[in-house]
GURO-246593 format. One record per residue (C-alpha): residue in three letters; x, y, z negated. Coordinates in Angstrom, 3 decimals. Example, Ala and Ser with C-alpha at 12.3 -4.5 7.8 and 13.67 -1.06 7.14 Angstrom:
<rec code="Ala" u="12.300" v="-4.500" w="-7.800"/>
<rec code="Ser" u="13.670" v="-1.060" w="-7.140"/>
***
This chain:
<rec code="Unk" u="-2.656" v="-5.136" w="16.088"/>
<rec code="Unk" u="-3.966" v="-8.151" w="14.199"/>
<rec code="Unk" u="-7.837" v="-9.520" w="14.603"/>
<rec code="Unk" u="-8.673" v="-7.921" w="11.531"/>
<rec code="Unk" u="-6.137" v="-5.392" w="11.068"/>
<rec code="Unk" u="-3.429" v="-3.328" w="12.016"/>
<rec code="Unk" u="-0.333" v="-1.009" w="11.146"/>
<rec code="Unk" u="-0.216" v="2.706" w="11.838"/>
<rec code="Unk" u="1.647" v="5.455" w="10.878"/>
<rec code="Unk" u="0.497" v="8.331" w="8.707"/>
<rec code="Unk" u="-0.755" v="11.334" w="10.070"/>
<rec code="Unk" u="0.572" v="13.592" w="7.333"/>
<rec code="Unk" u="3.998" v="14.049" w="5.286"/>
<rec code="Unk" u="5.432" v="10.915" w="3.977"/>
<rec code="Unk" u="8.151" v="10.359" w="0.966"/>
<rec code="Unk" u="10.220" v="7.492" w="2.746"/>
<rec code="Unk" u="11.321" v="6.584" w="6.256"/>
<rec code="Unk" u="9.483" v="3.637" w="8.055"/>
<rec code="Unk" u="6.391" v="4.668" w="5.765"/>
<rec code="Unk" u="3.228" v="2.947" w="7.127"/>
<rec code="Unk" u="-0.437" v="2.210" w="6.258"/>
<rec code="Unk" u="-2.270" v="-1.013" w="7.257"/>
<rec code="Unk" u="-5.732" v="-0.173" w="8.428"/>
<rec code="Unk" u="-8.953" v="-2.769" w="8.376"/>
<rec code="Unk" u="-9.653" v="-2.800" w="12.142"/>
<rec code="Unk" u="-13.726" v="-2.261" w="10.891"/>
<rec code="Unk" u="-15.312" v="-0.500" w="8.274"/>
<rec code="Unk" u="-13.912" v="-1.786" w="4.986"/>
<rec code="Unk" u="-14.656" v="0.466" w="1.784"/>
<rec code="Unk" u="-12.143" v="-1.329" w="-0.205"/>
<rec code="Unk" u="-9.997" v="-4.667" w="-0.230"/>
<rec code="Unk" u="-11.896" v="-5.730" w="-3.158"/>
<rec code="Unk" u="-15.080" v="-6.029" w="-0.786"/>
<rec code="Unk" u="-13.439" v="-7.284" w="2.159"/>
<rec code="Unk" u="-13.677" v="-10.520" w="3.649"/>
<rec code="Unk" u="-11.330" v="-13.163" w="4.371"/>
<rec code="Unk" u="-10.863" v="-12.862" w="7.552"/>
<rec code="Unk" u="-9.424" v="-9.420" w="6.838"/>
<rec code="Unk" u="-7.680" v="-10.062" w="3.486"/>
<rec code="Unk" u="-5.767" v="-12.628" w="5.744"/>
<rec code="Unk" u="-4.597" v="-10.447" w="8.120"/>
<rec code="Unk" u="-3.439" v="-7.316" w="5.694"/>
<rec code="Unk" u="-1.780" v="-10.065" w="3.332"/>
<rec code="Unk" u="0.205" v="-11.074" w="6.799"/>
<rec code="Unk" u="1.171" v="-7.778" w="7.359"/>
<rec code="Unk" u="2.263" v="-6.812" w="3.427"/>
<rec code="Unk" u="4.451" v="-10.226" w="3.500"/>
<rec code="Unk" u="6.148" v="-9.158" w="7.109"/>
<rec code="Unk" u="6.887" v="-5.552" w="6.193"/>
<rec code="Unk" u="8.273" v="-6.733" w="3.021"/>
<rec code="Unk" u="10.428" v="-8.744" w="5.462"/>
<rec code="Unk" u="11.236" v="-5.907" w="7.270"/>
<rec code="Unk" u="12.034" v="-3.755" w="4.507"/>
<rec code="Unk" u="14.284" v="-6.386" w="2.941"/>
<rec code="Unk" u="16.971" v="-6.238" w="6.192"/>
<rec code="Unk" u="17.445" v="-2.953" w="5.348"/>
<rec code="Unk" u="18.011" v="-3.506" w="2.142"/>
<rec code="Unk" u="14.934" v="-2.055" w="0.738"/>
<rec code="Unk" u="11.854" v="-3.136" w="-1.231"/>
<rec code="Unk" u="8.123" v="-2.300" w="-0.700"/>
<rec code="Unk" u="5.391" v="-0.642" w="-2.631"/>
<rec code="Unk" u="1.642" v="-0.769" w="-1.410"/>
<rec code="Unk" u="-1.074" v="1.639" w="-2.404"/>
<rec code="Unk" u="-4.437" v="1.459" w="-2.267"/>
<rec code="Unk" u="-6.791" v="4.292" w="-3.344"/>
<rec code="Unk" u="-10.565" v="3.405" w="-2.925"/>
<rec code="Unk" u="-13.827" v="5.945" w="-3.283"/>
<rec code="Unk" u="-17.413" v="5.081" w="-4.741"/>
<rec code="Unk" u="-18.737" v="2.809" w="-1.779"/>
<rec code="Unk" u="-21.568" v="5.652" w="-1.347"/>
<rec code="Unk" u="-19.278" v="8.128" w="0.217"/>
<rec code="Unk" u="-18.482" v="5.506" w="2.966"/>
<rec code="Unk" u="-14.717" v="6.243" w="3.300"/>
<rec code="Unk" u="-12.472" v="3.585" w="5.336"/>
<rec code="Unk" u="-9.804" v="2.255" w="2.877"/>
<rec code="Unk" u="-6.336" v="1.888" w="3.972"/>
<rec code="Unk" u="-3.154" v="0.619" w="2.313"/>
<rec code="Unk" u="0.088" v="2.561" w="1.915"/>
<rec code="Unk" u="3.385" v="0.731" w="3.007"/>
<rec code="Unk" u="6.680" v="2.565" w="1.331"/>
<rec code="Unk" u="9.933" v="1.341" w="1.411"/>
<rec code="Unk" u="11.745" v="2.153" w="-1.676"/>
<rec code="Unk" u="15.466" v="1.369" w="-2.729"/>
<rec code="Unk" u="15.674" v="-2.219" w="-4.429"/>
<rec code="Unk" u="16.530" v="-0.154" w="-7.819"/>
<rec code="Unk" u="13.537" v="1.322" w="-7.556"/>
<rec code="Unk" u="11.599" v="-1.646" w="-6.629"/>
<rec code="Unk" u="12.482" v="-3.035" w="-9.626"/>
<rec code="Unk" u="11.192" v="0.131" w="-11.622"/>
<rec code="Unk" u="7.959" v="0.025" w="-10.063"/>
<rec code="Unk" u="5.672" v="-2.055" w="-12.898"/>
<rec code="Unk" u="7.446" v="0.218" w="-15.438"/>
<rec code="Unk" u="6.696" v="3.580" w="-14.176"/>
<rec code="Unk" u="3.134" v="2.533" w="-12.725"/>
<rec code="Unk" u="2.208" v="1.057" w="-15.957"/>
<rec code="Unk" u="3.240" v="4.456" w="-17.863"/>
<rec code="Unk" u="1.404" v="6.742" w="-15.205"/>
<rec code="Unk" u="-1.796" v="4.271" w="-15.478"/>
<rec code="Unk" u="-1.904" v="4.577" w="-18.834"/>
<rec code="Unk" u="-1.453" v="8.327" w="-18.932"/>
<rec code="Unk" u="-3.865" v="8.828" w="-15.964"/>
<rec code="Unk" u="-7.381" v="10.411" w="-15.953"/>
<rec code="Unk" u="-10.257" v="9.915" w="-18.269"/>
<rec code="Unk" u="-9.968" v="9.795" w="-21.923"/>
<rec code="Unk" u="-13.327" v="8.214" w="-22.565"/>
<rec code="Unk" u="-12.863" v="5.575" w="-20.116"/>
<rec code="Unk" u="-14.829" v="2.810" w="-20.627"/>
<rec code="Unk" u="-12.816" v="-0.022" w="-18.717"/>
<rec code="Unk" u="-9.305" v="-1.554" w="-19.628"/>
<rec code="Unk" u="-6.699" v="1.057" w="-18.266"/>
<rec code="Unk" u="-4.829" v="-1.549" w="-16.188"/>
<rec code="Unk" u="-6.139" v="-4.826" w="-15.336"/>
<rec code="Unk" u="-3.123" v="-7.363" w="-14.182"/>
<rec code="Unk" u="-3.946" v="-8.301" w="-10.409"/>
<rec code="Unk" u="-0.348" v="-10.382" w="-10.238"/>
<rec code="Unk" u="-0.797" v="-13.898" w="-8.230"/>
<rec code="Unk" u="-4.718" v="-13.045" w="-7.838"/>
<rec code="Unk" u="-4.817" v="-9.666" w="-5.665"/>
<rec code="Unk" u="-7.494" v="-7.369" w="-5.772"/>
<rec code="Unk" u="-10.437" v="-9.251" w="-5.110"/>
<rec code="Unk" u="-10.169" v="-11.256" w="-7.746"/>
<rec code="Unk" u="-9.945" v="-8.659" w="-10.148"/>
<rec code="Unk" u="-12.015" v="-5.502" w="-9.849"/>
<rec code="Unk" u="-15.394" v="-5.734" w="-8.215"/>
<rec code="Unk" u="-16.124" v="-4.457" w="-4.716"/>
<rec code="Unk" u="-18.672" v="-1.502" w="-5.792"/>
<rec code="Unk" u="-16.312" v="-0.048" w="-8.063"/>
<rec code="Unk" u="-13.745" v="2.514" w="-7.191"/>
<rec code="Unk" u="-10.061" v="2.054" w="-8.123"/>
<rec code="Unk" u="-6.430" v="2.680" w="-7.461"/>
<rec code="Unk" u="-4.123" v="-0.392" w="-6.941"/>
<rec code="Unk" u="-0.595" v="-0.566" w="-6.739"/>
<rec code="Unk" u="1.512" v="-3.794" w="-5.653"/>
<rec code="Unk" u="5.301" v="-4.567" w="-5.228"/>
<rec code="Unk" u="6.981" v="-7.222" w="-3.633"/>
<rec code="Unk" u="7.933" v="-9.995" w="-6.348"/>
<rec code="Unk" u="10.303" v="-12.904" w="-4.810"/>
<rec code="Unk" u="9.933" v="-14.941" w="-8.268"/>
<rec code="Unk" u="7.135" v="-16.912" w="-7.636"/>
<rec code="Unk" u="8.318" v="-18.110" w="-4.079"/>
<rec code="Unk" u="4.710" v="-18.215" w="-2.929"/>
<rec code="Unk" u="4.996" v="-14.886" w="-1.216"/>
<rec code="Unk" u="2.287" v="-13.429" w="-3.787"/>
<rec code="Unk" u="2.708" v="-9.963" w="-5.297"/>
<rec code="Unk" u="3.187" v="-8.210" w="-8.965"/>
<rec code="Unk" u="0.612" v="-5.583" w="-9.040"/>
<rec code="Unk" u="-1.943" v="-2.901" w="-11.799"/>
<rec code="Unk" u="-5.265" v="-1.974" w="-10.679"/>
<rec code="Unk" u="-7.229" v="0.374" w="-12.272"/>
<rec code="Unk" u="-10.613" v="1.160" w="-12.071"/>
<rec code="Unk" u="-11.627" v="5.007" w="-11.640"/>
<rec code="Unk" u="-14.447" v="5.966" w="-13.335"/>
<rec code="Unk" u="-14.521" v="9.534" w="-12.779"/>
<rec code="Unk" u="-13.200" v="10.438" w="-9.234"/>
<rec code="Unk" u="-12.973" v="14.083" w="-10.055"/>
<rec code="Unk" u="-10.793" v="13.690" w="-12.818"/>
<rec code="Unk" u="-8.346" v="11.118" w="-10.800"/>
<rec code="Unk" u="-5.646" v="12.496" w="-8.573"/>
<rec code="Unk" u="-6.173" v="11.679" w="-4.872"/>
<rec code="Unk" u="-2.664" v="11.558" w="-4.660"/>
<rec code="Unk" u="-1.938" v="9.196" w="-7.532"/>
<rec code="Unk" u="0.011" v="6.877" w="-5.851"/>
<rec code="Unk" u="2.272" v="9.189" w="-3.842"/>
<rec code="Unk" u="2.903" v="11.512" w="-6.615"/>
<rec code="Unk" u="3.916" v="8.612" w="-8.460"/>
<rec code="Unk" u="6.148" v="7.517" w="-6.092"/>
<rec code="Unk" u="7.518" v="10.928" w="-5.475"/>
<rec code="Unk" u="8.518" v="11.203" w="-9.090"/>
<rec code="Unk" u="10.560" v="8.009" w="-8.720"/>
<rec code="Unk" u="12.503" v="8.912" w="-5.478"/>
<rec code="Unk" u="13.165" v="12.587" w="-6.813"/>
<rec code="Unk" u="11.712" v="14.179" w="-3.556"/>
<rec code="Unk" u="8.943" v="16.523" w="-3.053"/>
<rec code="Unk" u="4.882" v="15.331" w="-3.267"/>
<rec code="Unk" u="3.623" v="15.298" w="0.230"/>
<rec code="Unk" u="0.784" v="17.515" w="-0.829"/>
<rec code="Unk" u="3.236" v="20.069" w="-1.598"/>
<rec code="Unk" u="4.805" v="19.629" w="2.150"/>
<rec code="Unk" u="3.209" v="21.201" w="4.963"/>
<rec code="Unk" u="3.137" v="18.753" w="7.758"/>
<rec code="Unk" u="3.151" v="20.487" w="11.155"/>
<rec code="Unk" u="2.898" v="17.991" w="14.240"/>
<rec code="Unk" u="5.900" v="17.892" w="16.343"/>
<rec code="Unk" u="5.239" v="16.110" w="19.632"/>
<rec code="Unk" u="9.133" v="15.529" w="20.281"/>
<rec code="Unk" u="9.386" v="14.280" w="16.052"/>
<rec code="Unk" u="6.617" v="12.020" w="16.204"/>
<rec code="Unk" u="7.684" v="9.720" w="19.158"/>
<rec code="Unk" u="11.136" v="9.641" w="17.605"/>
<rec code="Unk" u="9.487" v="8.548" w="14.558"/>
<rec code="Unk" u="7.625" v="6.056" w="16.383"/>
<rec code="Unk" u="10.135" v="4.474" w="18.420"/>
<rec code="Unk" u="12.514" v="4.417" w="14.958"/>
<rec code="Unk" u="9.463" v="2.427" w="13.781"/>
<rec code="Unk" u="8.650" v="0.110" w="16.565"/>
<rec code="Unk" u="12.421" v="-0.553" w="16.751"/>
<rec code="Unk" u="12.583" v="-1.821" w="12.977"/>
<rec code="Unk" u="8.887" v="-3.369" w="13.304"/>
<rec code="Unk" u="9.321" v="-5.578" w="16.368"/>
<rec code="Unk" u="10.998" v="-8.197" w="14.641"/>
<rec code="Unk" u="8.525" v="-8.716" w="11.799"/>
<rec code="Unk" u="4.969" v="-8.042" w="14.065"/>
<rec code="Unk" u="3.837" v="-11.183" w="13.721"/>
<rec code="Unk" u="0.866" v="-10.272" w="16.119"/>
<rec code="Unk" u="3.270" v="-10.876" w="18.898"/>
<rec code="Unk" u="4.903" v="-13.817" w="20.453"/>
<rec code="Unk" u="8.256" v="-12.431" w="19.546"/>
<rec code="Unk" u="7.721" v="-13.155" w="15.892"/>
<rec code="Unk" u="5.907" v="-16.755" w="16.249"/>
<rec code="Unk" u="8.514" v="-17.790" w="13.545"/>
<rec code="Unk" u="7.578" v="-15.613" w="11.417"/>
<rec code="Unk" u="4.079" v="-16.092" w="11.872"/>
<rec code="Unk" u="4.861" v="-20.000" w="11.026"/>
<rec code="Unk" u="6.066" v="-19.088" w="7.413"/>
<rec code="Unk" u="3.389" v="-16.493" w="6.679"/>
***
């Protein structure tokens, strides 16, 4: 666990092993809104899972799905790992489902460009959005290639956007259409599997002080 933030795992079906979600450690709304402190720490931990994903030969998508600040929800992100292929899909089939997505009489640009800036830069902190980001290794300044979008009408925006998405692109089932029964014996194997692969990359801990130095 970071100062500002940490890394869980979800509670609920996933699409891809090693999954995770990075959680503000205090009530955030959104990243757009959050401070520095905190945008510090989850950039950290998107640049060290991207690490960890890379030495297994993956690449990693994050998700963000945010709510009109009034309904007080705590934002998270969504960390999947995704075959490099796929990586390298992920701007094409994002763009296409962003521009296919909710409401026709949308008022604001369908996809607003958050590459090199990140979301705070980009879509005001009272406004509700989706935001997807991939790990780009062009720009050598660890930044990342992402599409916001801002939701105007929540109703008429899947919840599931980014999953579904993502589902599409792996071929396997939505995790809404999976029903996730807790196994107490399943879930410490899956945490263990995770902690194993983690360690390495935590840059929270002594153990990855080098890390921690390039970050």
């Amino acid at each position: 666990m970071g100062p500002h933030a940490y890394v869980a795992l979800p509670a609920a079906s996933t699409v891809a092993d090693l999954q995770c979600l990075i959680v503000p450690a205090e009530h955030v709304a959104s990243l757009s809104g959050a401070d520095e402190a905190v945008a510090a720490d989850v950039h950290k931990f998107k640049v060290a899972l991207v690490a960890m994903a890379a030495s297994v030969d993956m690449s990693m998508v994050f998700l963000e799905r945010t709510y009109d600040v009034s309904r007080k929800r705590h934002t998270f992100v969504e960390c999947v790992p995704v075959p490099k292929d796929v990586g390298m899909d992920t701007p094409m089939f994002f763009k296409q489902a962003m521009l296919e997505c909710d409401e026709e009489w949308s008022t604001h640009q369908k996809i607003l460009d958050t590459t090199g800036k990140g979301i705070n830069r980009t879509v005001p902190p009272n406004f509700a959005y989706f935001h997807v980001e991939w790990d780009s290794n062009s720009s050598g300044n660890q930044s990342f290639g992402g599409y916001a979008h801002i939701i105007e009408d929540a109703a008429q925006f899947p919840a599931d956007f980014g999953l579904d998405t993502l589902a599409g692109m792996l071929d396997v089932d939505p995790p809404r259409l999976g029903r996730y029964i807790p196994n107490v014996a399943a879930e410490n194997a899956r945490v263990q599997s995770f902690q194993a692969q983690w360690a390495p990359y935590d840059w929270t801990t002594r153990a990855a002080a080098a890390i921690d130095a390039n970050i």
